[in-house]
N, C-alpha and C positions, 0 to 999 in steps of 0.2 A: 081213174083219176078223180071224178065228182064221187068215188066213196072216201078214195084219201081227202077228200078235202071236208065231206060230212064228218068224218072222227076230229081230224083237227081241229075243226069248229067246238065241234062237241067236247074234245079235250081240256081246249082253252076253257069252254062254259064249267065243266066242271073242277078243274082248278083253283079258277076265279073263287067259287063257290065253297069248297074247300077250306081255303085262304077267308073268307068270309067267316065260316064258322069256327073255325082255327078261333080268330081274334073274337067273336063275341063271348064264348068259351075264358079264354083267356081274363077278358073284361066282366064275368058274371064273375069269378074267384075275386079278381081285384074290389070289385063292388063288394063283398059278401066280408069279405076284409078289413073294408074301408069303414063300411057298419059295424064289424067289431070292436075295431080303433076307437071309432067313432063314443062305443058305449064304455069304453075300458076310461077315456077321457072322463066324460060326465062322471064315473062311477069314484075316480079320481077326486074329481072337485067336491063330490057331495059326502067323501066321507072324510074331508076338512072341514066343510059347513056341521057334518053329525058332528065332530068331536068339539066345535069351538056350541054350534047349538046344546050339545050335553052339559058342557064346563057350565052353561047360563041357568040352565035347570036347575042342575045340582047346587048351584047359587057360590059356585067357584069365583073366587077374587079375581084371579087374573083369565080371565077370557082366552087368553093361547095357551093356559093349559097342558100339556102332552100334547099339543096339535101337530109335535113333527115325531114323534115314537109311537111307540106299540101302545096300544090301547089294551089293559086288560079287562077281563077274561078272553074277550070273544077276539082281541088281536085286531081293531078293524083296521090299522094299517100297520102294517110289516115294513115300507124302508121310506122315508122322507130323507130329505137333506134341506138344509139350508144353509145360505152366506151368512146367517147373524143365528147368533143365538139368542134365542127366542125362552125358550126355559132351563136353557144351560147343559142339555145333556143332548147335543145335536151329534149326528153323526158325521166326517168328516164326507164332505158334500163330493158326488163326482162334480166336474164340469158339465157335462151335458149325459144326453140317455147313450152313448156310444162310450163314455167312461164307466159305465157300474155294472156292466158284466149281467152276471147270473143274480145277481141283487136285487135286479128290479125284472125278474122273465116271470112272465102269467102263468099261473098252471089252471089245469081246469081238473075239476073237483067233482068225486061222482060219488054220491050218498048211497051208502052199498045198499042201506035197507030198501028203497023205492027207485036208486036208477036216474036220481033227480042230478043234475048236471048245470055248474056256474063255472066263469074265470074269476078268478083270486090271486092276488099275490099270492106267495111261499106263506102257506101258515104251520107248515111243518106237516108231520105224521100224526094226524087227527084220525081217533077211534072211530071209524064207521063210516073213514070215507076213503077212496083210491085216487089217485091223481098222477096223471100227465104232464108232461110240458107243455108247454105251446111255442111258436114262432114268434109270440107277441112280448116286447117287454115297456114297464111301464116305470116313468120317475117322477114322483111328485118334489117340484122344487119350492122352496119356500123363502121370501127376500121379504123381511121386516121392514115395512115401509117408513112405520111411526107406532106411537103406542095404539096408537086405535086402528091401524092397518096391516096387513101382510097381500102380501104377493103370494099368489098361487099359479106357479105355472105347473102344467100335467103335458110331459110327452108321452107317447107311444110308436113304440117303431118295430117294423115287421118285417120278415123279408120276401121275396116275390118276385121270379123269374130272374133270380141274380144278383138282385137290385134290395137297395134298403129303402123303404118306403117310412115316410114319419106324420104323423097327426100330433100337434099339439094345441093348446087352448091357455089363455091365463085370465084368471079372474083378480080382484081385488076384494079382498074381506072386511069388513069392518066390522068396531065393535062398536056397534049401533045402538045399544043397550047403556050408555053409559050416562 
């Protein structure tokens, strides 16, 4: 009897235990995640700030610029949307990151020559480099506030034990310059 009862003690203890590591487990992925989101946002807002900071450079007229299309050469953003149009060649906006499908899913990108590794939007079939999908997708939305403003909202949404998990952020731009 007191050895059935030492195992079931010790059953209970390591169960418990179990169950503990289960969820920190669980919780390290979510975290590791939530850091990715996390930089997929910033990397969102900072390359509205690069295109509307290049138009000022280049000593471009209108400050918004391409700030919601493809930048060429180097493509630095592949799918914006906005409610107004802003240089007239907008694409037609989803509602939210759960409307744009495969539009907005992150790939991640591995430069064959050295192995070196980033998330990117979709920038297509680039010589010299292989890419993946990811679980992550990203939309930069864009709301013309006034001539000297826009709205920048960036979601990110992932998914995660069944469950869609979302990070988003919005900043406001202005043309400070003026």
């Amino acid at each position: 009897v007191e050895v059935m009862a030492a195992v079931t003690i010790l059953s209970i203890g390591l169960i418990g235990s179990l169950n503990l590591i289960n969820y920190n487990l669980r919780n390290i992925s979510f975290q590791k995640n939530k850091i990715v989101a996390a930089g997929l946002v910033e990397d969102g807002m900072e390359r509205v700030r690069n295109v509307r900071d290049t138009n000022w450079l280049k000593g471009e007229l209108d400050w918004k610029h391409n700030i919601e299309g493809d930048i060429p050469p180097n493509k630095t953003i592949t799918f914006f949307c906005a409610n107004t149009a802003i240089s007239g060649k907008v694409m037609p906006p989803p509602l939210n990151i759960d409307d744009c499908g495969s539009k907005c899913q992150i790939y991640v990108y591995t430069k064959i020559a050295d192995g070196s590794k980033c998330y990117s939007d979709n920038f297509g079939n680039q010589a010299g480099y292989g890419y993946v999908t990811t679980d992550f997708y990203r939309l930069v939305a864009l709301n013309e506030k006034s001539n000297d403003s826009v709205e920048v909202k960036v979601a990110v949404k992932w998914s995660e034990g069944g469950q869609d998990k979302y990070l988003t952020a919005t900043e406001i731009l202005y043309n400070w310059r003026q």
